[in-house]
N, C-alpha and C positions, 0 to 999 in steps of 0.2 A: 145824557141825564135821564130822558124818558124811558132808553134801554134798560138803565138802572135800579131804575125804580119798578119796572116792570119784572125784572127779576126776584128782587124783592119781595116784590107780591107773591110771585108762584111759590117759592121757596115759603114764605108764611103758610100761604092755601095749602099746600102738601105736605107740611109740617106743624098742621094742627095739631089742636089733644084727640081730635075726634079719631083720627089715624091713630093714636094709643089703642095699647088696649084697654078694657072696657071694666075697669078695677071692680067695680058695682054687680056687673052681671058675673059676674067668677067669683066674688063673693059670693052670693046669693046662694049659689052649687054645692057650696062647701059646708062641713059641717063644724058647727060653732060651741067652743065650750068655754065654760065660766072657770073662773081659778079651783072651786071648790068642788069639783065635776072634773078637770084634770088632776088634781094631786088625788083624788079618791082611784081614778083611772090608774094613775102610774104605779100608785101601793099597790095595783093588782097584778100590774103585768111587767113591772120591774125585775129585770132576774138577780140584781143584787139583795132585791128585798124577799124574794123567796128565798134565795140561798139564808139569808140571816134567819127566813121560820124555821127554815129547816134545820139549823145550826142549834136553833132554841129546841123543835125537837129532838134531837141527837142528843143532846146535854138531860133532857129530861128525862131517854131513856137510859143513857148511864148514870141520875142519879137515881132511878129504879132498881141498876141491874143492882149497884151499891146496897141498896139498903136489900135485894135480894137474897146477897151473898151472908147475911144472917140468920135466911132460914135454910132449913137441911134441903136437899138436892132428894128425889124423890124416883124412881125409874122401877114399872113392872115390864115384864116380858111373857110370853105363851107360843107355845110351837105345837103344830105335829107333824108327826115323822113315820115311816112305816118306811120298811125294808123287806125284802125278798129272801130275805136268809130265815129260817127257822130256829126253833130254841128247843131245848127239853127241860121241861117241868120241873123243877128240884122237888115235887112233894110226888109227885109219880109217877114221876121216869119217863114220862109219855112224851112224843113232841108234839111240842106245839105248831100252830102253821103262823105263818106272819101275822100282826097284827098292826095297827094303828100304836102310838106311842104319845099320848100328850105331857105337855111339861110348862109351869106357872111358875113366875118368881117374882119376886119383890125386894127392893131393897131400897136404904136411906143411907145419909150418909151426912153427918155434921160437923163442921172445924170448933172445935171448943174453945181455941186458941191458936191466935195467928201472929203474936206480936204486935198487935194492935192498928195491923196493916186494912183490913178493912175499914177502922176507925179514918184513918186519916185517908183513905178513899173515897170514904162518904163525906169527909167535908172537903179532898178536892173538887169532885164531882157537883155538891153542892156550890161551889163559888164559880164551876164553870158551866154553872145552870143561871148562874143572878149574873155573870158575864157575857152567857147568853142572850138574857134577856133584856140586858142594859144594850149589847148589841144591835137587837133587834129596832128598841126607843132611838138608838141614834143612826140606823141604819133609814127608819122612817122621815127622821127630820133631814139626811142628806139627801133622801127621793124625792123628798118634799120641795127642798131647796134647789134642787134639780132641775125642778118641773116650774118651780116658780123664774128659773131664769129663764129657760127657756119662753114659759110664758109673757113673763114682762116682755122680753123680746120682738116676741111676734106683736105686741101692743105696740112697743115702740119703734118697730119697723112700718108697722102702720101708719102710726103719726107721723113717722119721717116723710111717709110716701103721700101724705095732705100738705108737707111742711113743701115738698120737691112739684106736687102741683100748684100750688100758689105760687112758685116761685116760677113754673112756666106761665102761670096767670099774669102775674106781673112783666115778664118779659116779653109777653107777646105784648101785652097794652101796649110798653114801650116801645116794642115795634112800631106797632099801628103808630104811635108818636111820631114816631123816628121818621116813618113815612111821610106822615102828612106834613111834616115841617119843613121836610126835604122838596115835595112837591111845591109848599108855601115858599119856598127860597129863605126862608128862616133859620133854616140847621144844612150842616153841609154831607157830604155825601160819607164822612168817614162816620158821624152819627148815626149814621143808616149802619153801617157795615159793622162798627160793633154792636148794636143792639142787636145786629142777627147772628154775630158770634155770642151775645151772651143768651139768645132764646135757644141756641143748639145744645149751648151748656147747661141749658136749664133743663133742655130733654133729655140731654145725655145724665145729667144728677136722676130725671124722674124714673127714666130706666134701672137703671141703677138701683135706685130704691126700691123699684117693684119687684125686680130679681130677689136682693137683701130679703123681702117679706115674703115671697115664693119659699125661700129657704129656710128661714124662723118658724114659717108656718109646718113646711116639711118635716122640719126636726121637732114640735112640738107633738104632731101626727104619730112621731115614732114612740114619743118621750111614753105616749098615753097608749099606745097598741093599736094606729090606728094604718091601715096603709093608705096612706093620702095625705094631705095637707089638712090643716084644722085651722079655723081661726079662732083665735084668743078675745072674748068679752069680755070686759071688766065687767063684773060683778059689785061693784062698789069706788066710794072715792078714794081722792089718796087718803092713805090713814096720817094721824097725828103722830108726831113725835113721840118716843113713846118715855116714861121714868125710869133712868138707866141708875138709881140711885145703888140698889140695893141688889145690881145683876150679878157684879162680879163677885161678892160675897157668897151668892147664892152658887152659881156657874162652878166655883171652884169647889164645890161641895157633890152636887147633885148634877152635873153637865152629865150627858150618858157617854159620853168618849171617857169623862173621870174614874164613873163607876165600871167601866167596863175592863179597863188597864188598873183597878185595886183589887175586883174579881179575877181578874188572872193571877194577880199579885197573890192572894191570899191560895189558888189555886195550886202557884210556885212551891207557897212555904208548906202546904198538905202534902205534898210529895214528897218531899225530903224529911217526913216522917215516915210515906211507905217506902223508901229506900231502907232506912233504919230497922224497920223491921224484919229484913232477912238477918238477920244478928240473932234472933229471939226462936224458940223453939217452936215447932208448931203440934197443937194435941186434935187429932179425928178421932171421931167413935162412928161406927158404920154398923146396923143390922141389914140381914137377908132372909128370907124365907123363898124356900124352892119347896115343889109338890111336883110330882111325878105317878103317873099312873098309865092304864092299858083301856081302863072301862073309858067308857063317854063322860066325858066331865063334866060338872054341874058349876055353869058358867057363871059369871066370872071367875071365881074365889076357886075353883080345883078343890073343893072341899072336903071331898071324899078321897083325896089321895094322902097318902105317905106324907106328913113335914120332914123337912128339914129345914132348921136354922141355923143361925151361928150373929153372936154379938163380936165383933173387933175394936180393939184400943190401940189407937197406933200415936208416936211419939218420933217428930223429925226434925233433925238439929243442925243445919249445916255448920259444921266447924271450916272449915275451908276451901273457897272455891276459886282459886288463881286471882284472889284480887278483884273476884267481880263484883262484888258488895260494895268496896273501896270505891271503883270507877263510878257505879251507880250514884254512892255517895257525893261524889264530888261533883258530876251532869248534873244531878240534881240540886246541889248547892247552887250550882251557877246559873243553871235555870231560875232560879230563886233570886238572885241577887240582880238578873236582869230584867225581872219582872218588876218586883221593887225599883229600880232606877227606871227605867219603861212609865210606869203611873206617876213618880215625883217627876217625872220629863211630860209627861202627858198633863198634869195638872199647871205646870208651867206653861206649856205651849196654848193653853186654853186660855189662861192670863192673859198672854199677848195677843191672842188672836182676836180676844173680845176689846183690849186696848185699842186693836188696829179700826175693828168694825163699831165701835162708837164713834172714835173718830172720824171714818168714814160715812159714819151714819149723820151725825152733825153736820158736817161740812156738807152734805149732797142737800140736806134738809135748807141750811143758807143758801146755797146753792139755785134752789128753786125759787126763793125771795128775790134775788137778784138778775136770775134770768126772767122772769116775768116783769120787774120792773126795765132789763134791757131791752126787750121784745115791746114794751108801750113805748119807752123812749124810740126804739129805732123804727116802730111806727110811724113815728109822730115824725120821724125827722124824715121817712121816705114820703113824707106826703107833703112835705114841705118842701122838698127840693124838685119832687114832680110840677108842683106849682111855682116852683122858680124856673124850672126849664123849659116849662112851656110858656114864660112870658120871658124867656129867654136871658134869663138873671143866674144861669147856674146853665155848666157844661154839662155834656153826658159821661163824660165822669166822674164829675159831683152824685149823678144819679145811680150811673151801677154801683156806685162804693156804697150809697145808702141801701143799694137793694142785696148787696152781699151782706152788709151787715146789718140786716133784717132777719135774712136766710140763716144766719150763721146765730144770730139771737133766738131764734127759733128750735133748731138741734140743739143750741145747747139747755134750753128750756126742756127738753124731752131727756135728754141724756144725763139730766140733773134729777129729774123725776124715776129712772130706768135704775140711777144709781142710789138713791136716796130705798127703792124700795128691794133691791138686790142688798144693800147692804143692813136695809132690817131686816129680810129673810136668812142672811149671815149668822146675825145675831140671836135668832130664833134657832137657828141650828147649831148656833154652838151651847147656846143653854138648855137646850131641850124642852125650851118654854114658847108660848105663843104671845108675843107682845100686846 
């Protein structure tokens, strides 16, 4: 018996918290950000959220080059040249010795008609500038959502890792119990031996835990650009439930996943106008001005040289090209018609997905009423049976089953709260609204 208990003891003394690591001081090291300070972070160094600027500018400079393509095309040129060969004078006869040779031109050049193919370029272009830009609005609130999971995580990996020391808190007490009751001749020696199989398993969960928030923190560190771990502050409390009266009305209108998949849509049907328009004739008018001379030029303009111009009207009709118009015609149909089904599929799936995350949002919301009131009940009832064990009215496993489901009322109080605000950040990303 006395062997026993002396083991006991060592096995406690060397398996304290104070042997942990030191949660507090490794905190302290680290650097700390608030939700509103990470998602500003992650807009900046996300690469899916750059590729989307960048997406927005690429769209802006084609709908530039678009509306460019209506004014004339503009191009001068100037050379000099000098060769080693000589000449003879046509006015008398004499030769001449080498000279220098300068030479200036100018020329424009305008479509007057195209079949109306620049028309429906600029309004493709145009709707994959407002698809762009709808991209962009929903490519933010996915970083955003991103970042806030990750975030909540590393909060509720945190409070799991208070939830997994209290619960070594309490199983050493019970130790200490176990012990003294055992030396009291009051509790018998299998008492002892599980309460020191349940204090192992309480290190073994706090471990555990501290790992899980080593890693939330790590990937929260990445989420924002940072290389290191980061811990998550909350910055405020939970928020309220929010009025989901009027979301899905609105959602299915103005979501940016909506507007983004009707701008491709409309994107679709402007092309299979510029197909159409290889059918239709096309009319250019082009001037040039060239000058040429020997003297030193009077720069820029060649002023004092020789013109020559010339105006061109030109007129180009393809009657037939093996069917290529046809095939273009029809890529382009189909492109159109799967864009269109694309957006009424996108505007459905945004239906359902806000269907899912209301109701996820509710249910985590109750969720959180009932784990706080099971977490005071199984309170109450672990302090009740600690007082019955110790006047020896209740076995010791009447006690672990109260302290597991303590432990277990606890996680799911955090994991109710982790899910309640994961799934209004859902919901914020799929309306492109801030609840």
């Amino acid at each position: 018996m006395r062997w026993s208990i002396g083991i006991l003891g060592l096995a406690l003394a060397a398996a304290s918290p104070a042997a942990l690591p030191d949660a507090q001081a490794l905190a302290a090291q680290q650097m700390e950000v608030t939700l509103t300070e990470a998602v500003r972070r992650a807009l900046d160094v996300q690469p899916a959220m750059v590729q989307a600027e960048g997406d927005r500018r690429t769209a802006g400079a084609g709908a530039r080059s678009a509306l460019g393509a209506y004014l004339p095309s503009l191009s001068t040129s100037a050379s000099a040249a000098r060769s080693n060969v000589g000449r003879i004078d046509p006015t008398t006869g004499q030769p001449v010795p080498p000279e220098y040779t300068y030479t200036g031109g100018l020329s424009t050049s305008l479509e007057l008609f195209d079949g109306f193919r620049r028309l429906a370029n600029l309004r493709a272009t145009s709707a994959n500038r407002d698809a762009a830009d709808a991209g962009v609005v929903n490519q933010r609130y996915q970083v955003t959502l991103q970042t806030k999971q990750v975030f909540y995580d590393a909060l509720a990996q945190e409070d799991l890792v208070r939830v997994a020391e209290a619960q070594v808190k309490r199983a050493e007490q019970q130790l200490q119990t176990s012990i003294e009751k055992l030396r009291a001749g009051s509790a018998t020696r299998s008492d002892s031996l599980r309460s020191t199989v349940d204090y192992g398993n309480a290190r073994i969960a706090l471990l555990q835990a501290q790992a899980n928030l080593a890693t939330a923190q790590a990937t929260l560190g990445r989420q924002i650009g940072v290389d290191g771990p980061v811990r998550a502050v909350p910055d405020s409390g939970l928020p309220p439930f929010p009025d989901t009266t009027a979301l899905r009305a609105a959602a299915l209108e103005s979501a940016p996943q909506v507007e983004q998949a009707v701008a491709e849509a409309r994107a679709a049907r402007a092309q299979v106008w510029t197909a159409r328009a290889q059918y239709w004739p096309s009319l250019t008018v082009s001037y040039s001005n060239n000058r040429q001379g020997t003297g030193s030029p009077n720069l820029p303009l060649f002023s004092t040289y020789p013109e020559t111009f010339s105006w061109r009207f030109g007129l180009s009709w393809t009657l037939f090209n093996g069917f290529q118009r046809e095939q273009q015609q029809v890529s382009a149909g189909v492109q159109r018609d799967v864009a269109a089904a694309r957006a009424a599929d996108t505007r459905r799936q945004v239906n359902a997905q806000l269907t899912q995350q209301i109701a996820a949002l509710a249910t985590a919301y109750a969720q959180i009423d009932i784990s706080t009131s099971n977490v005071a009940a199984a309170s109450e009832d672990l302090r009740v049976q600690q007082e019955r064990y110790r006047v020896g009215a209740a076995t010791i496993l009447d006690l672990l089953t109260s302290q597991a489901a303590l432990t277990q009322a606890q996680v799911s109080l955090v994991q109710a709260r982790f899910d309640y605000l994961i799934a209004r950040a859902q919901v914020e990303a799929i309306t492109g609204k801030a609840l």
